[in-house]
N, C-alpha and C positions, 0 to 999 in steps of 0.2 A: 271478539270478532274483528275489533280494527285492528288489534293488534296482528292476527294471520294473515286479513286479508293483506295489510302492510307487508308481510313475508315471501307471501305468493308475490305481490308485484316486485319484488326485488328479485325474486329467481326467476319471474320472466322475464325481466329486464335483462340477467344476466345471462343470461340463457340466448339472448338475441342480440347482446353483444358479443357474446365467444364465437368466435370463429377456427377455435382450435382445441382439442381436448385436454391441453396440462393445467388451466386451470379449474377443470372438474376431475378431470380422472387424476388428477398428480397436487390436489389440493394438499395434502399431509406432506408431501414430499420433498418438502424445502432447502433442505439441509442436503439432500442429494442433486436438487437441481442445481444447487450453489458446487456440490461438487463437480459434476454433467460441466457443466460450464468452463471450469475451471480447468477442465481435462482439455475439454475444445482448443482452447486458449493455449496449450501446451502441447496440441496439436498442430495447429496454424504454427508454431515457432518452430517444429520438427521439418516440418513440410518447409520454411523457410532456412530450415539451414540447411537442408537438402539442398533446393537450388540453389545457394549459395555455393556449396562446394561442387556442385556442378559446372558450375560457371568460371571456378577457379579449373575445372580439369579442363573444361576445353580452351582457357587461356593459355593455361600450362601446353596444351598438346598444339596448338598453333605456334605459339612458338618455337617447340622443336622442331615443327612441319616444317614451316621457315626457318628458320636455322638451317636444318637439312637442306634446302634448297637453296639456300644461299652458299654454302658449303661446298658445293658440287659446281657450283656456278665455276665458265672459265676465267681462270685470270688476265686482267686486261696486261696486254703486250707482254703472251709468253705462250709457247710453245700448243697450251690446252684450244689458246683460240683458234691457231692456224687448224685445227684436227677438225672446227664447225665447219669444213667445206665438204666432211662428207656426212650422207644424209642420215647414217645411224647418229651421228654424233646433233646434228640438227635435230632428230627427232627425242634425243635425250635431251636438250636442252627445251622444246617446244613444255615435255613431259615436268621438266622441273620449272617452267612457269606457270603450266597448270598447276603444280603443284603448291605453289606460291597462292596463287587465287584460292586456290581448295583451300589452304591455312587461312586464308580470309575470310571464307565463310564462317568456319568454326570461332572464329575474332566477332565476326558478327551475332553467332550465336550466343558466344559469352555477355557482351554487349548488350542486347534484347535481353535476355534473361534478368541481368541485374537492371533496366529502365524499365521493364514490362512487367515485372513479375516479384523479383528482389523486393526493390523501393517500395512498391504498392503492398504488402505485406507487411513491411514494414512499419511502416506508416497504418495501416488496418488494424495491427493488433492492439498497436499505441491505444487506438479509437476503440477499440475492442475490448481494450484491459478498463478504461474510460465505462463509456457504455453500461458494462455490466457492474460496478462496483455503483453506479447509480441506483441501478434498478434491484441490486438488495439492498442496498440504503433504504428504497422505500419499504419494502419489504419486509425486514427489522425493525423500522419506524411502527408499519400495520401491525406487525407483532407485539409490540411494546404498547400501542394503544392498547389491544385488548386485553393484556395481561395487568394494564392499569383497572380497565372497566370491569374485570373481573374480581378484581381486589375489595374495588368498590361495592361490587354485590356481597360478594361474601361478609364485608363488613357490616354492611347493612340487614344481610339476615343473621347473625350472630347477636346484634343490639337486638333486633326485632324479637329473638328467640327469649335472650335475654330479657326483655322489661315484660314478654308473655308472661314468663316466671315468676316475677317480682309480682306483677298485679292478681295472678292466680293467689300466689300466697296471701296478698293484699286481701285478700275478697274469702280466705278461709278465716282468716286470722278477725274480718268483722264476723261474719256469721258467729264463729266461737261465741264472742264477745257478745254479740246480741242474744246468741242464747243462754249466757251465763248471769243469774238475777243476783247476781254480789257486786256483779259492774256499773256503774253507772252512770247513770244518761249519756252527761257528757263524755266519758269514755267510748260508749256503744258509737256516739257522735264521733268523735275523732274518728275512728278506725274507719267508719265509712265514708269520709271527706278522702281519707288515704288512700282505702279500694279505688275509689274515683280515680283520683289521682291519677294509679299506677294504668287504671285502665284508658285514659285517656294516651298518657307514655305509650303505651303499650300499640294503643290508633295509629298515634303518631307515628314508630318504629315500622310499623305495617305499612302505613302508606309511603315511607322512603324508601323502602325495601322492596315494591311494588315498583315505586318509578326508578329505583336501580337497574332492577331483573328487566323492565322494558328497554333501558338506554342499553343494558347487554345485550341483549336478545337482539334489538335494533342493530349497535356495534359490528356484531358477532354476525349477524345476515347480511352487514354489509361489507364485512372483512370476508367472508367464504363464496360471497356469489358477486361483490364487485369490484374490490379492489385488489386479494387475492388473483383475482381471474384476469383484473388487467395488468397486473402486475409481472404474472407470468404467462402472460400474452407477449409481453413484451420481450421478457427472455425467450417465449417462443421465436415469433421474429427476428431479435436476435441470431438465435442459434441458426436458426433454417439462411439467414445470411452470412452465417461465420460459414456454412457447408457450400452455398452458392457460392460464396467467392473463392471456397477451396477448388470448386469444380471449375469455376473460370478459371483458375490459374492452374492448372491440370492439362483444360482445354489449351491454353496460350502457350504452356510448356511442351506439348505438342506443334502447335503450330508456328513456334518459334525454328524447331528441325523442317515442319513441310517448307517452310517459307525457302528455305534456303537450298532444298531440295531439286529446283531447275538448275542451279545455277552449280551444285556440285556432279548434277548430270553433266552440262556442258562442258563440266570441268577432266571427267570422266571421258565424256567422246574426242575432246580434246587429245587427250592421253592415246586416246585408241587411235583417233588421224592421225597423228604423229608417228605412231607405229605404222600404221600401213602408209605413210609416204618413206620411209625405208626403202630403197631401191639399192640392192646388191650388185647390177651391173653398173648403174650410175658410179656408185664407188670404186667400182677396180675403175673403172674408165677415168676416175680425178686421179686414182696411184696414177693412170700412166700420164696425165697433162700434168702432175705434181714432179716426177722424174726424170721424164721424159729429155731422153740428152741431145738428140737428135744425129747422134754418132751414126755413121754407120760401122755395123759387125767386119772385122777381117777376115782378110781372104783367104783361101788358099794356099799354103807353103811352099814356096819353088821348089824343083830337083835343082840339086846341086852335082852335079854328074864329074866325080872325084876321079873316075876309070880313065878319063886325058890325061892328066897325069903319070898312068903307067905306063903309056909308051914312050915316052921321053928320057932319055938317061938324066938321072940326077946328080949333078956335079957335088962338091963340099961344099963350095960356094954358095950356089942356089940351095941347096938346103939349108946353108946355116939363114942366108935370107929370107927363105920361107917359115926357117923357124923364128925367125925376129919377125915378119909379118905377122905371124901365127898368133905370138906373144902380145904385138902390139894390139892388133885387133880382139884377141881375147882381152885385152885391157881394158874395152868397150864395155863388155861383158856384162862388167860391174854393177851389181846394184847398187845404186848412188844414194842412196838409204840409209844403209845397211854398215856398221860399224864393222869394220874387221875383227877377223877373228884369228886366233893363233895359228899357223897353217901343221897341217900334221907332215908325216914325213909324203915326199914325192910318189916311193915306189907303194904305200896304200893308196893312193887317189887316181893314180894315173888311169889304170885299165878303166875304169867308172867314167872318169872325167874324159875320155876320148868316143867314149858311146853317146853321151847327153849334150857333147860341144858343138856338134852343128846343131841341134834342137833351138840351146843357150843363143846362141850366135846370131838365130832368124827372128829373137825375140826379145833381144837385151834396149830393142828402140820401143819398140813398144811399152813394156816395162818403165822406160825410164819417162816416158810420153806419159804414162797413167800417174808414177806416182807425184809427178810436176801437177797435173791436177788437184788430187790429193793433198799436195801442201799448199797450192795455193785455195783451195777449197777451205783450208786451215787460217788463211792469211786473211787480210783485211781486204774487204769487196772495195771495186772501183766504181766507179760513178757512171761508168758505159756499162757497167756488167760482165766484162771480158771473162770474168773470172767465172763464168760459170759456162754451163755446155749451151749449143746453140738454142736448141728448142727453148729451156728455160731462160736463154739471153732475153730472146724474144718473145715470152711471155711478160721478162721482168719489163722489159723497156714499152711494151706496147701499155700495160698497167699505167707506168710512169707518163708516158703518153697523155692518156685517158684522161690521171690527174690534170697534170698542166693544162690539158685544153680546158677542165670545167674551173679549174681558178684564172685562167684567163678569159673565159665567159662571165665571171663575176666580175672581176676587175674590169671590163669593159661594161657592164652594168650598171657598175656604180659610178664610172667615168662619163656614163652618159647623162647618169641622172644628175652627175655634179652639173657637166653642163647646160643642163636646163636651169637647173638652181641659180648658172649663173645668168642666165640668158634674161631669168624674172627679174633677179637685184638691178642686172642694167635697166631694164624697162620700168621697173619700180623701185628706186632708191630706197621708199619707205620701208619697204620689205626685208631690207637685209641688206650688207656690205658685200657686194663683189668679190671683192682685195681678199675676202674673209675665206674667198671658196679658192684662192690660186692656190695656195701651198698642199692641202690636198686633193687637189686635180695634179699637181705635178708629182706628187707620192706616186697616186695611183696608174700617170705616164708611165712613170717610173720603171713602176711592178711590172706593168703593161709589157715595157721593150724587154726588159730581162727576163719576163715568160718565153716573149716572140723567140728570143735567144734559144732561150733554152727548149722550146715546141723542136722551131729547126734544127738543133745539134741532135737530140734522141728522135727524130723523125730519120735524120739521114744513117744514123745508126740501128734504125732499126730497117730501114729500106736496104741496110748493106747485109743485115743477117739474114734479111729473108731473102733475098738473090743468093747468098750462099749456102741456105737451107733449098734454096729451087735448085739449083745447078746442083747438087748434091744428091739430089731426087731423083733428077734426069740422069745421070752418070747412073745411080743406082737401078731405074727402070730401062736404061740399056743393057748394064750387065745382064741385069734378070731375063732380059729377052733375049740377048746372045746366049745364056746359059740354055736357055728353052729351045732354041731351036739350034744348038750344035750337042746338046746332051751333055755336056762337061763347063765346069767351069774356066772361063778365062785364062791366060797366063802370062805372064812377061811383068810389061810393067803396071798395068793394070791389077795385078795380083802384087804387086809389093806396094800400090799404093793402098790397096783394101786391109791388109795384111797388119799395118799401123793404125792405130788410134791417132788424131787430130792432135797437136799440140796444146796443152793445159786442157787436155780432157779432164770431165768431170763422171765419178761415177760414185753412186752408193753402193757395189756388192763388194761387200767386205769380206766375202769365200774369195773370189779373186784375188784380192792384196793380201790376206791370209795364204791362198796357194802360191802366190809372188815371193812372198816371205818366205817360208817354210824351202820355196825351191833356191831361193836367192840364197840364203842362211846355210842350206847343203849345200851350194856348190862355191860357195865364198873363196874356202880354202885353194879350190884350183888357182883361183886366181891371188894371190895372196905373192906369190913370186916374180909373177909380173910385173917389165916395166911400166912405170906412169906413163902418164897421155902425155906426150910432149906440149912443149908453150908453144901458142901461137901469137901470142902477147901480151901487153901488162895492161893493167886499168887503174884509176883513180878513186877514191870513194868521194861521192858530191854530197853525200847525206850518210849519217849513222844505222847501221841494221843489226837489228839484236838477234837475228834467226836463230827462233826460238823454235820453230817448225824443223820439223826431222826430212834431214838433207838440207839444211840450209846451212850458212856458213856466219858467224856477223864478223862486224865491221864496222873501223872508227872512220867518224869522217877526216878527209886528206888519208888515208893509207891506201897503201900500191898493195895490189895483187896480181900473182901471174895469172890470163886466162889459157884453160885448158879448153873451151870447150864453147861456143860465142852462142848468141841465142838462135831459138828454132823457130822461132816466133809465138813463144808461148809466154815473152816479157823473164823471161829467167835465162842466166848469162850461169857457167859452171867456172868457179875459180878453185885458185889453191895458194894456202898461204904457205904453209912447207910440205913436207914427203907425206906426212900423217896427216896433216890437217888439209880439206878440198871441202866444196861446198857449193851449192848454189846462192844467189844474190839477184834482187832485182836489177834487171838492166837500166832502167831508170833512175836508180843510185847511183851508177857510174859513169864514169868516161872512160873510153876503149881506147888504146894505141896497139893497132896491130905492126905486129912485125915483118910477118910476110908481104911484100909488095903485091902481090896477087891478090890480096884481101882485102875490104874496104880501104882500106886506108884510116889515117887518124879520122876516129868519128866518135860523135857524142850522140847517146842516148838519154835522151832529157823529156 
């Protein structure tokens, strides 16, 4: 009876310590929970190499993102940067910094994953692998108890079975004895001292074998209903926390993308503003402040009215003069470019070359006005700009401008603030050495007057382009309004000054110097027989010119050349050093002796 009721209160016991069913419904099942476990365990390290190579893929994929965007980026001082002044090109570059951020999110992501999520797994399983090799330790230990206490009963009822045996035999073997009247006395006596004997043994056997089966029974009630049960309690707990923490990191691996999820929206609208500040007119309108020559277009072609002419008798004389005029002025013609070419015979060219020779004739200044642009557009820029067309003179120099005045608002900033500095050291010696602040106070005078300089020389240059950008305006909005109210264009000298391009024009259509070419390059041969342009006198070389620019001519310093042709004021002088060889040459290289007394006279251009 104590023995049950002892059993009962163990299973109640256990029964209101369980809080979970494996250790009653999965008591036998050991050996599979140890496997159950083990699987977990090889789970949580799947689920960790998982994020792990996750982690490497959006590491990986950021930095080609970056990459990419740094790729595309424009190069500092060259050509891609000047293109960010229009707004598609702005709005690709906007797009490839958002882009740049977007790679940093995913940098972020990687990041988070391996602190937030990597590590702590990491480190879990460690604990985890821990953990549960304790808790079949104990486990194994409970099992090994009762497989001892089991030993122990069986051995005890085998002895007990055993001395039952011995003392039954004991106890037939007297009776025999006593009923046998040939034995005697003391024989009948022995044998039942023996019976005794074997059946006290035999008590004895009984009652270890008795408190055996209790200690097992006990054992065994408390291996199945309390240590079993909190043993796989434990591994319950366990497990149901090896699943929790899979789910937090499930959860986290989730919320590691939400997290970043505003900030690759922004990255996204970014992208999209940048697109809709794209404006297609803004851009044509930077070509034309990018080009912009400020030239005006030519004018209208005079009549040339040839029919005076045929009333006049023509003597041999005048005509041989007007054929040497003819020649000479066709000698003009020349595109000064343009390499000669072999000339074909006369009677092929002639009929063609009298049809195209007044055309040639009203355009050969023009012509040579463009492509003086063109080489000096080729040539090394000057320091006023000259070399370029006005509108962009005056863009460059008002730029230049700009600068100067804000480095000369610094330089007077920091000039003031020296003199304060100095102004404290005088009133307070301890403070500092005076003497310490003169040398740069006078650096910064210095800079000071040589900005003043330079503000006033590009201010008066650029106040001269734009009075000859005005007057040029106005000339142009009277023509336009005489055109308008007599219905025809202008004529005389008004049309031959529109007629010409400005001296060292500057243009980019290169159909034009291509149709310049192609007509210059056909009609060469006419003039191929042609005398040269006579000398109007020699010059000096003050500097070396390698003119390496097409139409140009070089030059050792100290050598003479004849001049053909003196400047237009586009800074280019036309020489020639023998019959085949002619050339342009800066006038600033030379010194001029003219021949003719009608013409400057000896003068230096320097």
């Amino acid at each position: 009876m104590d023995s049950n009721r002892g059993l009962l209160t163990l299973r109640r016991n256990g029964r209101e310590t369980m809080n979970c069913s494996w250790g009653t419904e999965l008591w036998d099942q050991f050996d599979n929970l140890e496997k159950h476990t083990q699987w977990g365990i090889e789970f949580v390290e799947r689920y960790t190499k998982f994020v792990k190579e996750r982690s490497e893929i959006e590491l990986n994929y950021a930095k080609q993102i970056r990459n990419l965007s740094k790729k595309y980026q424009p190069k500092k001082n060259s050509r891609e940067e000047e293109e960010y002044k229009y707004s598609s090109c702005r709005a690709f570059l906007m797009t490839l910094n958002e882009l740049s951020d977007y790679a940093g999110q995913h940098e972020v992501i990687a990041e988070n994953l391996n602190t937030q999520i990597l590590s702590e797994l990491l480190r879990y399983v460690q604990e985890l692998k821990a953990e549960r090799k304790s808790h079949f330790h104990d486990g194994r230990r409970a099992q090994q108890h009762m497989e001892n206490s089991w030993k122990q009963l069986e051995s005890s009822k085998r002895r007990f079975e055993r001395d039952c045996k011995e003392a039954d035999r004991a106890q037939h073997y007297f009776e025999k004895m006593d009923a046998d009247i040939n034995v005697t006395k003391a024989d009948v006596e022995k044998a039942r001292q023996q019976a005794q004997i074997r059946h006290q043994v035999a008590a004895e056997s009984k009652n270890e074998y008795l408190s055996c089966l209790q200690k097992f029974n006990k054992d065994q009630s408390e291996h199945y209903y309390t240590l079993i049960p909190l043993i796989f309690q434990r591994i319950q707990e366990m497990e149901e926390r090896r699943i929790e923490r899979v789910g937090e990191s499930m959860r986290s691996y989730a919320d590691v993308d939400r997290r970043v999820l505003p900030i690759v929206s922004k990255c996204l609208d970014g992208m999209n503003k940048a697109a809709e500040s794209i404006d297609p007119k803004m851009d044509t309108k930077q070509v034309v402040e990018t080009y912009k020559s400020g030239f005006e277009p030519p004018g209208d072609v005079e009549f040339e009215d040839y029919s005076l002419s045929m009333r006049r008798a023509v003597s041999e004389s005048s005509f041989l003069n007007a054929r040497a005029d003819t020649r000479r002025r066709s000698r003009g013609k020349l595109w000064p470019f343009i390499k000669r070419n072999k000339s074909p015979p006369a009677q092929q060219r002639e009929p063609f070359a009298q049809r195209i020779n007044g055309f040639m004739s009203s355009k050969h200044r023009s012509l040579r006005s463009l492509k003086r642009g063109l080489s000096l557009k080729l040539g090394t820029s000057s320091e006023d700009y000259s070399h370029l067309p006005p509108e962009q003179r005056r863009k460059k120099l008002q730029a230049k401008l700009n600068d100067i005045t804000k480095d000369l608002q610094k330089e007077m900033d920091q000039r003031d603030a020296l003199a304060k500095m100095k102004d404290v050291y005088v009133k307070n010696p301890h403070m500092g050495d005076a003497s310490s602040v003169e040398p740069r106070l006078e650096e910064i005078t210095h800079n000071i007057d040589k900005l003043q300089l330079d503000h006033h020389k590009f201010e008066s240059w650029l106040a001269d382009v734009e009075g000859k950008l005005l007057e040029k305006g106005d000339t142009q909005r009277r023509q336009s309004a005489h055109y308008d109210s007599q219905g025809h264009t202008p004529t005389g000298n008004s049309c031959a000054q529109n007629r010409e391009s400005p001296d060292g024009s500057y243009t980019e259509d290169h159909s034009v110097e291509t149709q310049f070419k192609s007509r210059s390059t056909e009609f060469d041969d006419e003039f191929d027989d042609e005398d040269p342009l006579p000398t109007i006198g020699t010059c000096k070389a003050l500097y070396p010119f390698e003119g390496q620019n097409e139409g140009t001519i070089s030059m050792a310093e100290g050598e003479m050349l004849y001049v053909i042709e003196e400047d237009k004021g586009d800074g280019w002088t036309r020489v020639r050093r023998s019959e085949e060889e002619e050339g342009y040459v800066p006038t600033s290289y030379i010194k001029l002796y003219f021949t003719d007394t009608s013409a400057k006279g000896a003068m230096t251009y320097i």
